[in-house]
N, C-alpha and C positions, 0 to 999 in steps of 0.2 A: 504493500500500500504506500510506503511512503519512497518507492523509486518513483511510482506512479501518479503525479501531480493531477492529473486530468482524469482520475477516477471519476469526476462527476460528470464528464463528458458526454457521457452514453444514456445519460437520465432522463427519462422522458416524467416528467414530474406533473403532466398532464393528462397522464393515463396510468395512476397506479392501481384503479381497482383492476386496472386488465391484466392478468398472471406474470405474461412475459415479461411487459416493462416491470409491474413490482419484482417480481424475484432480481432482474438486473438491479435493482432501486435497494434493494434492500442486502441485498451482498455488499455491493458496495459500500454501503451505509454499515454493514457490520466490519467489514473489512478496515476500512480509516480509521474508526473506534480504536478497532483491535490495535491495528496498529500506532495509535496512537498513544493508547495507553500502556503498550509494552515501550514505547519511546519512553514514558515516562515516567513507567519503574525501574528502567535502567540508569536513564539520571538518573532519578531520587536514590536509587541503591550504593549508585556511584558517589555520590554527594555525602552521603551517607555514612562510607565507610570512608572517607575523604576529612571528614569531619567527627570522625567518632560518633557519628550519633545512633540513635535507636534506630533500626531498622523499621523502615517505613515513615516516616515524622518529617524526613528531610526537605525542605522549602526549597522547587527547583521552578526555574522556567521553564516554559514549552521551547523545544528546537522548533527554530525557524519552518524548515519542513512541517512540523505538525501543524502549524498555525496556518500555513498554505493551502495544505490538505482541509483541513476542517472548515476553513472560511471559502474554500471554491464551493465545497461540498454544501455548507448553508445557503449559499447564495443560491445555490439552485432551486432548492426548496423557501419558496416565499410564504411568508405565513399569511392564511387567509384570513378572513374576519368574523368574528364569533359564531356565524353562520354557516361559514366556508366547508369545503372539502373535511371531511370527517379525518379519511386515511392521514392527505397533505398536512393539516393542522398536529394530528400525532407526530409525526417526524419531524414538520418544523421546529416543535417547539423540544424536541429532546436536541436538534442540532444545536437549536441555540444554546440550549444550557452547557452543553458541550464545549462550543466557540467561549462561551462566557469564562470559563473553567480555565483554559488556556491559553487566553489571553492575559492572564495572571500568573506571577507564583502561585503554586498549588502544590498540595500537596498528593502525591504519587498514586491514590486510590480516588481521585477527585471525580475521573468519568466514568467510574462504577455503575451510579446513578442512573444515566439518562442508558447504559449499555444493559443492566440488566432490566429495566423497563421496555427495551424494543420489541421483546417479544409481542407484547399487548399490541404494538402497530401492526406487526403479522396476523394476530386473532384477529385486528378489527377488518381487517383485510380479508382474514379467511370468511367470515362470515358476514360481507359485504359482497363481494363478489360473485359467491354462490350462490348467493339469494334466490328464493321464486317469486315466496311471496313474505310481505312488512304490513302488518295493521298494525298501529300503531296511532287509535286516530282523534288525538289533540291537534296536528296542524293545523284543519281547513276544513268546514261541512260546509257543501253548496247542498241547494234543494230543489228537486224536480216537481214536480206539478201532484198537486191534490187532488183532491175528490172530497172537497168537504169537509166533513167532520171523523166518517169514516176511516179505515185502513188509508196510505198513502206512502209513494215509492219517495225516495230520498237516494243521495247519492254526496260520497262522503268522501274528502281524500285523504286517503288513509295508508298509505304507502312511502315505498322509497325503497325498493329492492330493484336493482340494476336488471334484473333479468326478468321481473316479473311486474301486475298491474298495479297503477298506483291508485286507482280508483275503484272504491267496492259501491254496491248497492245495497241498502237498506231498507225494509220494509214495517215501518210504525203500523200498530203498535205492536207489532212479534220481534223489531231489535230497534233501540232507540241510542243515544248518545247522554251519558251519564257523567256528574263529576267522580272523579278516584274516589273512593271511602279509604284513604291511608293517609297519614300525615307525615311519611316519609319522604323528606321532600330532597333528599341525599340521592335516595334512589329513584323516586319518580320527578317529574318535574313540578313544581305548582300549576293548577288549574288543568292540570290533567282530564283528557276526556278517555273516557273506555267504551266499550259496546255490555248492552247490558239484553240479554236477553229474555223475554217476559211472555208467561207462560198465558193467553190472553183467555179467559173465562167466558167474558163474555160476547165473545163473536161467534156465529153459527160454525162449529167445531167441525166439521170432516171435509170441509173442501177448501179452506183455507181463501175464501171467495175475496178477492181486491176489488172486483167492482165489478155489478149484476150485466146479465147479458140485457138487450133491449126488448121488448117485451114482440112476443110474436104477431103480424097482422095476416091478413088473408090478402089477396093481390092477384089483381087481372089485369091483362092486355087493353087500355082503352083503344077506341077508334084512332084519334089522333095515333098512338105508336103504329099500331099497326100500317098505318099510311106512310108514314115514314119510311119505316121496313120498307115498305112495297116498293116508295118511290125510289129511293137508294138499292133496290135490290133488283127492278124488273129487268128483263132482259128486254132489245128493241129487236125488231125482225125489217127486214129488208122484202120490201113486193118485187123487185126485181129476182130476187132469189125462185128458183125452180129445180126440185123441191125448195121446200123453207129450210129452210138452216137449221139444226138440233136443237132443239127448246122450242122451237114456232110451230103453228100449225098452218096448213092451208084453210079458208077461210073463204069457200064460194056463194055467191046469191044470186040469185039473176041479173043482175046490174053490175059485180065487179068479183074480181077475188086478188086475196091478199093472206099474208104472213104476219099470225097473229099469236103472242105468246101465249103458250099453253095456262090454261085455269092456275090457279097456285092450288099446291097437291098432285100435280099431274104434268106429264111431258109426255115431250116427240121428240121419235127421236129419228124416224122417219120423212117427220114435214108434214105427213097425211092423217096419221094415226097420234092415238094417247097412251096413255098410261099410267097407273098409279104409280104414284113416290113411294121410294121401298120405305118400308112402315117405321114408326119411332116408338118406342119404350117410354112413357110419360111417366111422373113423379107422381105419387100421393097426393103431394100438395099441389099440384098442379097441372094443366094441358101442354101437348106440345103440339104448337102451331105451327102448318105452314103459311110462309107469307109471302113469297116471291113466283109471279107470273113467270113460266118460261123458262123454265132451269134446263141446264144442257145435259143432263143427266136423271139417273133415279135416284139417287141422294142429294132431293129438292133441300135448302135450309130452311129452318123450322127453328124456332123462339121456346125456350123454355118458359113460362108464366112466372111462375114462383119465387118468390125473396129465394135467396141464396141456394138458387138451384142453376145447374150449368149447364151444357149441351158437350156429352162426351163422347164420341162415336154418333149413332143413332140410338142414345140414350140423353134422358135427364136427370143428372144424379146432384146430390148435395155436394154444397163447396167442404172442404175440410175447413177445420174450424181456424179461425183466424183468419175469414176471409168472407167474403158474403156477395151477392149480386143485388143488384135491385131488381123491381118489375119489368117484366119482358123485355131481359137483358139475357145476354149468353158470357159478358163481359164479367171475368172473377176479380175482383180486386183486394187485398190486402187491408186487415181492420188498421187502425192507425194506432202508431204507438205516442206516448204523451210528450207534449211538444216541449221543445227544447232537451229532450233527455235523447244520450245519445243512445241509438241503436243498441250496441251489446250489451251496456247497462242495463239498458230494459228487461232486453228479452232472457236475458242471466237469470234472474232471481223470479222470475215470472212466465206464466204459459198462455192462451187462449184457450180457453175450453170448451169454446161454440163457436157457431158462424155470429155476424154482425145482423141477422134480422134484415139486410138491407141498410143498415149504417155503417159509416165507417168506424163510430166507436161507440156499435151495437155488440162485440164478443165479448161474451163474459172472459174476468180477466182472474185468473187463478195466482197464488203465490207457489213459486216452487221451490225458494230457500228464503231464512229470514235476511241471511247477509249472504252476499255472493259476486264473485269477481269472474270476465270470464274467462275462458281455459289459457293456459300458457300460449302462445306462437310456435311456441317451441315442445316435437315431443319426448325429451325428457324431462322437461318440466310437467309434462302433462299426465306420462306416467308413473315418475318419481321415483325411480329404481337406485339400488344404492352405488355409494353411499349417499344419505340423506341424514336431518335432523327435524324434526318438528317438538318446535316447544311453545311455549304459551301461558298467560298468568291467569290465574281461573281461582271464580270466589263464589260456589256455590256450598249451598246447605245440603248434605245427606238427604236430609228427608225432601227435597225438592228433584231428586233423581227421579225421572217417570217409575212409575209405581209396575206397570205390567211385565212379567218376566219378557225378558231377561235383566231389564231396569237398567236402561243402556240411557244415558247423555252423551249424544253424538255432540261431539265439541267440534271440530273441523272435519273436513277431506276433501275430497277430489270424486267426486259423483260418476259411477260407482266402484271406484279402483279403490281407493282405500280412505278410511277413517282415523281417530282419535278419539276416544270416547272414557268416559269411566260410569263403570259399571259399581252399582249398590250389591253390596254381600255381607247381610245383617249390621248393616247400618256400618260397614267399613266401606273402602269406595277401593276400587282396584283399575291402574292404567289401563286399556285395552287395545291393541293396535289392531285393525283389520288390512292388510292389502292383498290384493287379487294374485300378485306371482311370489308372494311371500307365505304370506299364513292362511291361503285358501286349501280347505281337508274336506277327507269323506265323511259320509256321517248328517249328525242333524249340522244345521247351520252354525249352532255357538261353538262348534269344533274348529271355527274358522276365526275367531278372536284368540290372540294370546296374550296374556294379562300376566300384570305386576304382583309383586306378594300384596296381602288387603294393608290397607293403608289407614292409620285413625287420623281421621279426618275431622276437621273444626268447619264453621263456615267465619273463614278469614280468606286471604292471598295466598293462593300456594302455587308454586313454579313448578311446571312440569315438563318433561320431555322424556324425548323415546330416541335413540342415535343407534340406526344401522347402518355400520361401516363397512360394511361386504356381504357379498351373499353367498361366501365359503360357511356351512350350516356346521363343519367338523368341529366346530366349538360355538360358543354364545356366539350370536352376532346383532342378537336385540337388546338391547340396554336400555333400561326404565330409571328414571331420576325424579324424585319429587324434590326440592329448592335444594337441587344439585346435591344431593346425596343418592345411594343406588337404591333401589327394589327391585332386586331385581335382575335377570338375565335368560337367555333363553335362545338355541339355535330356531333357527324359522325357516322353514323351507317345506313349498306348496306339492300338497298330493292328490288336488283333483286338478280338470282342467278347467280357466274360467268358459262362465257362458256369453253365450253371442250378448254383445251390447243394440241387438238391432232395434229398433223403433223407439229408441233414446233421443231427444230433438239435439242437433249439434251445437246449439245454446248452449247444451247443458250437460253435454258430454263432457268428463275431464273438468267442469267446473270446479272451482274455488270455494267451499262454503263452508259458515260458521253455523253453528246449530245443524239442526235434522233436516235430512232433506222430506220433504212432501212423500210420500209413496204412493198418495191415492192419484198420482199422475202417471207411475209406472208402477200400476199390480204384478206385473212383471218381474221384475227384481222379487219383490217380496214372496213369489210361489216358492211354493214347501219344496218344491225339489229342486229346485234352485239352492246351491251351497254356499251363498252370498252371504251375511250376517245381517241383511235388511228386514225388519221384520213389522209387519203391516199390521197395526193397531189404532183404536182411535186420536185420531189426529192431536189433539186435546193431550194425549196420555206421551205423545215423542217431545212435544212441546217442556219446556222446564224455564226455569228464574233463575238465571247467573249471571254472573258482571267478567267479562273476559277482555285480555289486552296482551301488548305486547306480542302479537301470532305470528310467527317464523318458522319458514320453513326451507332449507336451506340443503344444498347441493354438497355436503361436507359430513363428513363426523365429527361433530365439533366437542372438544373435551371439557371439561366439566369447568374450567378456568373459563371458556368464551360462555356459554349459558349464561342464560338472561338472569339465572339466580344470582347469579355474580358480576354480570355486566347488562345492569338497565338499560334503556336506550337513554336515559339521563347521563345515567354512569360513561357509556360508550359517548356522550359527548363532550364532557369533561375531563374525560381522563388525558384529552388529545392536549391539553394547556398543562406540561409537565411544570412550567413556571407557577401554577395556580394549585396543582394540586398536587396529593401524595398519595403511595399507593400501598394500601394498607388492604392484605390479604384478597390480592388481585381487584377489590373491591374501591373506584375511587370516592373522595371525601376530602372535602374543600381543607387544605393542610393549615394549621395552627404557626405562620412560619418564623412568630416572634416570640420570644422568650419573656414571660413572664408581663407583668398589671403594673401601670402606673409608672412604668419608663417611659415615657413619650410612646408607649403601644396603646390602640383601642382594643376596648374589651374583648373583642372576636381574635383576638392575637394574629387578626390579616392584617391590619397595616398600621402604618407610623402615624401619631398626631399631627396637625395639621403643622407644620415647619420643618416636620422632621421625613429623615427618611432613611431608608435602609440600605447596606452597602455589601457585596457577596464577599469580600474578605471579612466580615465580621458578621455572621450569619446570627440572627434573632435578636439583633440589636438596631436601636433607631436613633440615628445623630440627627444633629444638626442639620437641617438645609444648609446648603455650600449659598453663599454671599452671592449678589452679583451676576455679572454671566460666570463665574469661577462654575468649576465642573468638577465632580471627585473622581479621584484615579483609583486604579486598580490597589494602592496603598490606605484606600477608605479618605486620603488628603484632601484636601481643597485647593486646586491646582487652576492656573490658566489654561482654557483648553490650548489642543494643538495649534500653532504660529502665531499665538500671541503669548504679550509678557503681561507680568503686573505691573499696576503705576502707584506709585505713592507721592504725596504729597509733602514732601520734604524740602526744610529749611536752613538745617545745620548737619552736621555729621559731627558728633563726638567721638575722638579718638584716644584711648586709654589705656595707658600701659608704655612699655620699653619694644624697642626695635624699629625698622624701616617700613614705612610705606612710601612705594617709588610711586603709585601716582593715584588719584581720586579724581573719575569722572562720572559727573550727574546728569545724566538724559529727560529731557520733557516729555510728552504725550506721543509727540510724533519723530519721535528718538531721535530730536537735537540736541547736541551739546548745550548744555547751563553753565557747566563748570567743571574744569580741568585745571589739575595743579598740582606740584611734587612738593610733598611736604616732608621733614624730618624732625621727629617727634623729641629726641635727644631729651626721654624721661617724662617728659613735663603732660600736662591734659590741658587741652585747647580745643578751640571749637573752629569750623570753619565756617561762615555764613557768606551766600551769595544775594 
């Protein structure tokens, strides 16, 4: 490192969450360290034994090389602003501390500090990078459009994972936005928002209804349409023609003949002769009409009647739902989704459950998650194969676990590949992880959950996670954590195969969701022979009351040191200002950085009384404010900065004592001479005044 001055050369300091640039970034960055501070245990050792002194204690300066090194290497990393870059602000602020260190005598173990803290820039790194998905949602609630008083979609930003949505959807009153009930405010941030999800009583319970279909009418073809049809549809026939052209007839009477299009329901195709229109299949609700004179063919077109009926072949069949016609239309159109909210938002957390009656927001509008984001872009995000991490902070009560066996609180997953849930087992709560190429088994369905040891459980905050690091089954490879301790382990490896996902809507495929999904929109999933762990009970009874935050889900095995039990998303942004904070059992917390009450320190021992301030050669102490422009030096002094001098305001010079001074000159403001003159003291005390 230190033949190598332009180690910071290669830093792209603008792209650390991406692997390649950070692993160059952070070699390097361990590398100068290293070598820094073995420069300067050698001084110090050297000095040391140079001076007799205690081994390690000895006051050395940085070699010129070190200072080189370390100050190109800061420069590259700019520190951002309380806002800024998470990863960049981490390493900014341990280079500086760094740079600060060695630009001083110091003492030989001085970059310990900021070298054994880098790790934490690599965790925040590993688990920024891998991200899928970040709720996390104090940032920013925007709001989509209501319906009144009733149910109503919302839409929330609640992200910030590099690889996955930063926007989820939420559906009042089944997931609302709640303040923290913690006063922890080390670990969370003040005015914290969480997701609280609320078990709603009283809304008509099985179909989870967002808003009623339009109410059904009866509907016929008036004259007016029918004339229209006609005009736009008739064929024209030509009297020059002999025979008539296909669709026309001939048309004789004793006075003239002519080329006349055939009746509507009927053709030529002769010119001379008719024919019936090959037959239509009409709807229940309604007729199918022909309407155009003279068709070139025996599949004359013909009008479906009916609200939300179409013309399919030589059939009239119903629109599928989320789509409706109007009166003697054949034209299907799409119900509308509510304005201003964008598309995938919508249709994520939500279904059509009927056609529109003939309105565009005539379909009933079903919920089919409380919260939900939709599917990754990408599909390993979408299938989540290891390694992986899902963790989450979660505040529910035992006894608010749905009540019907198997007594499952589906907390998150991925619709229908796999979940998070914790399961009640006599009033203890046990992790439960379900994924489809993991812990899917023969057997009844619960053979397809594999669960933590039981857990006694309180209704407070508790951190949870599951981290599978490979899918070699020849030892554990499932890992259960409740606030970063284990419960837990378990190999996992799938012995049935999954089922077809077919008739799953691609909304909602691979979705993103918190709480339970809907079932009564796919009875499918929940049949008994199905080995899926979905299991179809009244709606009412999947539904539950918890307050959840912090939901990560991450592309990594992340070790118990990065968990959110030990790094909040508070903590992960604090921790990145090494100058601000300390780091006290991986855990940060605003550091105490002055010694002791009532030395010019404020109460909180953060900082110095208003005059005073603090100096890094004299750590936990607060001097004086330095005078003036005077600047303190690395000696804690009071010094003129660099290229300038001090001026004093001087009258006389006293000179005292025996011996020679060959000469005394006095400079003004703008370093002219005042006074110059060789004086010979021969014992005596005199003054000199100009």
């Amino acid at each position: 490192a230190l033949e190598n001055k332009d180690a910071a050369s290669g830093i792209d300091a603008t792209a650390l969450w991406q692997p390649a640039p950070f692993d160059y970034a952070a070699r390097a960055i361990e590398g100068v360290l290293v070598g820094a501070g073995l420069s300067l245990e050698i001084t110090a050792a050297a000095a040391s034994m140079e001076a007799r002194c205690s081994t390690g204690t000895g006051a050395v300066a940085a070699p010129a090389d070190v200072k080189d090194l370390i100050e190109n290497l800061a420069n590259k990393f700019p520190m951002p602003n309380a806002t800024g870059d998470a990863l960049l602000r981490c390493y900014a602020g341990r280079l500086r501390r760094a740079k600060d260190m060695v630009m001083m005598e110091a003492e030989a173990n001085r970059l310990a500090p900021p070298m054994l803290t880098l790790d934490i820039c690599a965790r925040l790194h590993q688990l920024g990078a891998y991200r899928v998905v970040d709720v996390h949602p104090g940032r920013e609630t925007q709001y989509g459009n209501t319906t009144g008083r009733g149910p109503h979609l919302r839409r929330v930003k609640a992200g910030g994972a590099l690889n996955g949505p930063e926007t989820f959807t939420f559906i009042e009153p089944y997931a609302r936005l709640v303040d923290r009930s913690s006063v922890d405010d080390l670990a969370f941030a003040t005015g914290d928002k969480v997701l609280e999800l609320y078990a709603v009583q009283d809304i008509p319970s099985d179909e989870f209804i967002l808003r009623g279909a339009a109410v059904e009418q009866s509907s016929e073809c008036t004259d007016e349409q029918i004339t229209r049809l006609t005009d736009i549809n008739t064929r024209t026939c030509s009297d020059k023609a002999d025979p008539c052209e296909p669709g026309c007839q001939k048309v004789i009477t004793p006075w003239f003949s002519s080329c006349d299009p055939a009746e509507k329901g009927n053709w030529s195709y002769d010119g001379t002769s008719t024919e019936w229109c090959d037959a239509v299949e009409a709807h229940p609700r309604g007729r199918a009409l022909f309407y155009a004179k003279g068709w070139t063919n025996s599949s004359c077109p013909f009008v479906c009647e009916a609200l939300d009926v179409t013309a399919t072949g030589r059939r009239c069949v119903e629109v599928p739902a989320g789509h409706y016609t109007t009166t003697c239309s054949n034209a299907m159109l799409e119900c509308e989704i509510y304005a201003g909210m964008q598309e995938d938002l919508f249709r994520v957390a939500t279904r059509f459950t009927t056609t529109g009656r003939g309105n565009a927001d005539g379909c009933e509008l079903t919920v089919a998650f409380p919260v939900a984001a939709p599917p990754p872009s990408d599909a390993a995000g979408a299938w989540l194969e290891p390694p992986f991490t899902i963790e989450l902070w979660v505040n529910i009560d035992p006894k608010n676990v749905p009540v019907p066996e198997p007594r499952l609180a589906v907390l998150v997953g991925a619709f229908p590949r796999w979940y998070l849930a914790l399961r009640n087992t006599n009033d203890e709560l046990q992790l439960c992880l379900y994924h489809r190429t993991l812990t899917l088994s023969q057997g009844h369905k619960e053979n397809s959950l594999l669960c933590s040891e039981a857990i006694e459980w309180t209704a407070t905050w508790r951190h949870i996670a599951v981290v599978v690091p490979t899918r070699d089954y020849s030892s554990p490879n499932v890992f259960f954590y409740i606030d970063g301790s284990s419960f837990g382990s378990a190999p996992a490896f799938a012995t049935a195969n999954p089922s077809s996902e077919k008739g799953i809507a691609s909304w909602h495929l691979g979705a993103f969701h918190v709480g339970p999904p809907n079932l009564r929109l796919y009875k499918q999933i929940a049949d008994e022979v199905r080995k899926e762990p979905y299991f179809l009970v009244d709606s009412h009874q999947t539904l539950y009351k918890a307050m959840l935050d912090e939901i990560r889900v991450t592309r990594a095995p992340l070790d118990i040191l990065a968990l959110g039990a030990s790094l909040t998303e508070n903590r992960r942004r604090i921790i990145c200002d090494a100058s601000e904070t300390a780091l006290n059992d991986v855990s940060c917390h605003p550091a105490a950085r002055l010694v002791g009450k009532g030395k010019h320190v404020r109460d909180n021992q953060m900082a110095c009384e208003d005059g005073y301030e603090s100096c890094a050669s004299m750590p936990g102490m607060c001097l004086a404010a330095c005078p003036g422009e005077t600047s303190r030096g690395w000696d804690c002094q009071c010094d003129c900065p660099p290229g300038k001098f001090q001026v004093w305001k001087l009258k006389s010079l006293k000179l005292t004592g025996t011996g020679e001074v060959e000469r005394v000159v006095v400079y003004g403001e703008n370093f002219t001479e005042l006074f110059n003159n060789t004086i010979n003291n021969n014992g005596h005390t005199f003054e000199l005044t100009y």
